[in-house]
Each structure stands twice: as structure tokens, then as C-alpha cells.
C-alpha positions in Angstrom: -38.6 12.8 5.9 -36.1 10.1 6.1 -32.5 11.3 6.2 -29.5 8.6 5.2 -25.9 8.6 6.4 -23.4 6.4 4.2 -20.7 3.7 5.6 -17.7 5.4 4.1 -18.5 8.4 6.3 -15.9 8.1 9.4 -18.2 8.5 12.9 -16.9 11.4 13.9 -18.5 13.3 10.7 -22.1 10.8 11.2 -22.1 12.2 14.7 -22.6 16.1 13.5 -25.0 14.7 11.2 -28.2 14.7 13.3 -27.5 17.6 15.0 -27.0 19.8 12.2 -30.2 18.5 10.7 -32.2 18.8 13.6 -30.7 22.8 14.1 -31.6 23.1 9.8 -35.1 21.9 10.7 -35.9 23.5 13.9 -34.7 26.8 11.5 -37.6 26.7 9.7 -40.2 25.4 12.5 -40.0 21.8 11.9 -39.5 19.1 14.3 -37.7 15.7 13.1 -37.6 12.6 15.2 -34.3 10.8 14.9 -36.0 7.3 14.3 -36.0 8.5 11.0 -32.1 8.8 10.4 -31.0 5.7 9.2 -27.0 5.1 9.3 -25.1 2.5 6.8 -21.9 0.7 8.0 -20.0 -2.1 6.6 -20.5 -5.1 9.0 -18.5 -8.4 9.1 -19.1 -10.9 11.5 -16.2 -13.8 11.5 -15.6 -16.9 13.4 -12.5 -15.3 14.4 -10.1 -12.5 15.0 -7.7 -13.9 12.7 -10.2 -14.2 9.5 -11.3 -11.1 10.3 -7.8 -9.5 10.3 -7.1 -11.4 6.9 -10.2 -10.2 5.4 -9.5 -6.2 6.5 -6.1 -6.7 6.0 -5.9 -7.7 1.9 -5.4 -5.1 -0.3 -7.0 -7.0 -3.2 -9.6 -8.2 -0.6 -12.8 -7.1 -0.7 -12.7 -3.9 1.9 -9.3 -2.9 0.5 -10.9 -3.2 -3.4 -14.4 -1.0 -2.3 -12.2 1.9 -1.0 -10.0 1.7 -3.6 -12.7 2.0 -6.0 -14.3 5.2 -3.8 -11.0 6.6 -3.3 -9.7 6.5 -6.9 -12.7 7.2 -8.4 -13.1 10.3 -6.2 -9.5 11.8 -6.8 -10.5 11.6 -10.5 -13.5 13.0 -10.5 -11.6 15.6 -8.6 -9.0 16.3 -10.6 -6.2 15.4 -8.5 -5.3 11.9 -9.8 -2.2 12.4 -10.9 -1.3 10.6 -14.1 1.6 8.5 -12.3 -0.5 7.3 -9.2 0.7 4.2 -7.4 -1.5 1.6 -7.5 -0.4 -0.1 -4.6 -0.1 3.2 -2.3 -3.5 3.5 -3.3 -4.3 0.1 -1.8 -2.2 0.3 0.8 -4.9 3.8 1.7 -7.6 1.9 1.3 -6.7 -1.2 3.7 -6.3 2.0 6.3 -9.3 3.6 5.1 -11.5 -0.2 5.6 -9.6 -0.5 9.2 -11.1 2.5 10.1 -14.7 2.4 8.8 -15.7 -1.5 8.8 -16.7 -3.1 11.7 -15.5 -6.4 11.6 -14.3 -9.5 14.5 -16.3 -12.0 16.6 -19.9 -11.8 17.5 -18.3 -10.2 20.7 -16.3 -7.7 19.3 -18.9 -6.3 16.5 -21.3 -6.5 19.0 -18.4 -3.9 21.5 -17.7 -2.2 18.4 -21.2 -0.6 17.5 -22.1 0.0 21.1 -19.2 2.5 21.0 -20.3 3.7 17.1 -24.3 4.2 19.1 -22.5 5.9 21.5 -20.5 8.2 20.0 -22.7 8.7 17.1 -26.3 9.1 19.2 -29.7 7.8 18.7 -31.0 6.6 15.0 -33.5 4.8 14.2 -32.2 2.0 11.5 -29.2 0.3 11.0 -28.5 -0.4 7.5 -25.6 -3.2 7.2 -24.0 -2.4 3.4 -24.0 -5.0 0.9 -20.1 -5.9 -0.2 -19.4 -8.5 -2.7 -19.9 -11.9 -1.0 -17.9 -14.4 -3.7 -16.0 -16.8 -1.8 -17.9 -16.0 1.5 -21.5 -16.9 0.9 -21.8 -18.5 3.5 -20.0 -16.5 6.3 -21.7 -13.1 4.6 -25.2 -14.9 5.0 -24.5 -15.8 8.9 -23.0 -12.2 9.6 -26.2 -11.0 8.4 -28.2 -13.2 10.7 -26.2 -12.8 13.5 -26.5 -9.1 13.3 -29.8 -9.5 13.1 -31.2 -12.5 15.1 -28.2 -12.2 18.2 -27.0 -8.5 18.4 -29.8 -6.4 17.7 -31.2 -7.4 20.6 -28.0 -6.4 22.6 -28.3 -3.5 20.9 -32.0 -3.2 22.1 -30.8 -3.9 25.7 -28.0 -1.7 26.0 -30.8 1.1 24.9 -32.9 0.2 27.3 -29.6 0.1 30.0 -28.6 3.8 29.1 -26.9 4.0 25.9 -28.0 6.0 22.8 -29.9 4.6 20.1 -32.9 2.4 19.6 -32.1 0.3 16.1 -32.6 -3.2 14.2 -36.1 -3.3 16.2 -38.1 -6.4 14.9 -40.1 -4.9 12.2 -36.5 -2.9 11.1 -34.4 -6.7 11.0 -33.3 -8.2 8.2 -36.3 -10.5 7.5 -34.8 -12.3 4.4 -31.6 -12.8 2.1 -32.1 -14.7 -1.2 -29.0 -15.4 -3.8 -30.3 -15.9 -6.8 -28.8 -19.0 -8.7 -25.8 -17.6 -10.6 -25.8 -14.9 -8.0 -22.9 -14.0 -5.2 -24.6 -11.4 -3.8 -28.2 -10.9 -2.3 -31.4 -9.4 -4.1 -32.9 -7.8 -1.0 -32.2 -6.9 2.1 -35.3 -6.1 4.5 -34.9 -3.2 7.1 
């Protein structure tokens, strides 16, 4: 059985995940192999640290506007929306919520960055890199995704093999292909 964590979980709550799971099966005389657990985060790849800090930084951008959809949507469902919320509080939360839950730089600094989420999380089997709307950024959305998967996963691979936790993006799990439809911003189908 496959088990899935989300990327607006912080990696502090992914990293009881497995463990409780494991405990839940073991429970009732089952044995699970973590190659199975696949974990989502949002992954940017930029050409440099100031893009990047643009891109997390906007509150209409397209972090700040995801987490402000969650977050809002979630306090009404909830019930505790009140009627005179502040919109741009609200952003303002959700450009913290993004800096804390998107991975996002250079090639070398996403590449640091989910070395320490591995190794603080533990070993999973598959990375899933979450879709976000790409308008405006074709083009740097399409190279993050092949960058993660044609330049780091290896890394990633390596840094397994060198000591640290988790085995993920191996070649049959990388993303294989990307298509945008015409008309399209964002991508049909991602391969594992």
C-alpha cells in the first residue's frame, strides 16, 4: 500500500509520519517498506537567489496566492474566518507559510536544502515535486523540473549511497516527460 505525504505539511510533522505508520502496521502484523511513502514538496529551481527571493517573497505571487488559497479556505471551512479578515494579513501569513514549506534558490541551494529535508525527514521512496501555476515562468518551471530530475537526483542518489537517509527520484521514479498543451500554462503529466 502506497502512503502519500502533502507539500503544505511542515517537515517536522512528515517526519512522524513514517514512523507512526510503520508502529499502526507492525500493530496488526504487517510489515511496510518505506519505498512506498512518497512525499510532495514544492520545488523551485532559479538562476538565482534574488529571483528566487522575488518569487517567495510576492504576496500576489504564486507561493504567497496557493497558501492563501489553503489558508483561507481552511479557516472557513473551519469556522473561524471571521467576517472582517484582512486580506493582506492573510497574505502577509501565507508569504511566511511559502518561506517555510517551498524549497526554492540555485541548483546548489535546492540541492543543500532537501539533503537536510532527507535528513530530517528519513528514507522515502519517491519524491513528488508539486505542480504550481507556471504562467509567466514556462520556461524556468520546465528547467526546475529537469534540473531536479536530470542534475540533483543523482546527488540525491549519491548522498544515499554516502550515508544519508533516503533513496528517491531513482531513474524509473524521474520525471520522464512534461508536455504544455497549446493554450496551456501548466503541464498535463508529470512521470514519477
Amino acid at each position: 500500500m502506497d502512503s502519500h505525504f502533502g507539500n503544505f505539511i511542515d517537515q517536522k510533522d512528515v517526519a512522524c509520519h513514517w514512523p507512526l505508520y510503520e508502529q499502526g502496521a507492525a500493530k496488526v502484523g504487517r510489515s511496510v517498506d518505506p519505498s512506498c511513502w512518497r512525499v510532495a514538496r514544492s520545488i523551485c529551481i532559479t538562476d538565482d537567489t534574488d529571483l528566487a527571493q522575488d518569487l517567495i517573497n510576492d504576496p500576489y505571487g504564486v507561493f504567497a496566492d496557493y497558501y492563501f488559497y489553503l489558508n483561507t479556505h481552511m479557516k472557513l471551512a473551519m469556522g473561524i474566518l471571521p467576517e472582517d479578515w484582512d486580506e493582506h494579513q492573510e497574505r502577509l501569513d501565507a508569504v511566511e507559510k511559502a518561506k517555510s514549506l517551498v524549497i526554492i534558490g540555485t541548483q546548489g541551494q535546492v540541492t543543500e536544502q532537501l539533503m537536510d529535508f532527507v535528513d530530517h525527514v528519513g528514507r522515502f521512496g519517491t519524491l513528488i515535486m508539486t505542480g504550481h501555476d507556471v504562467h509567466g515562468h514556462e520556461q524556468m518551471w520546465h528547467r526546475s523540473m529537469h534540473i531536479l530530475a536530470q542534475d540533483i537526483a543523482p546527488k540525491l542518489d549519491q548522498h544515499e549511497r554516502n550515508g544519508g537517509c533516503v533513496s528517491i527520484l531513482h531513474k524509473n521514479n524521474m520525471l520522464k516527460s512534461l508536455r504544455f498543451p497549446k493554450g496551456r500554462a501548466t503541464p498535463t503529466r508529470y512521470y514519477e
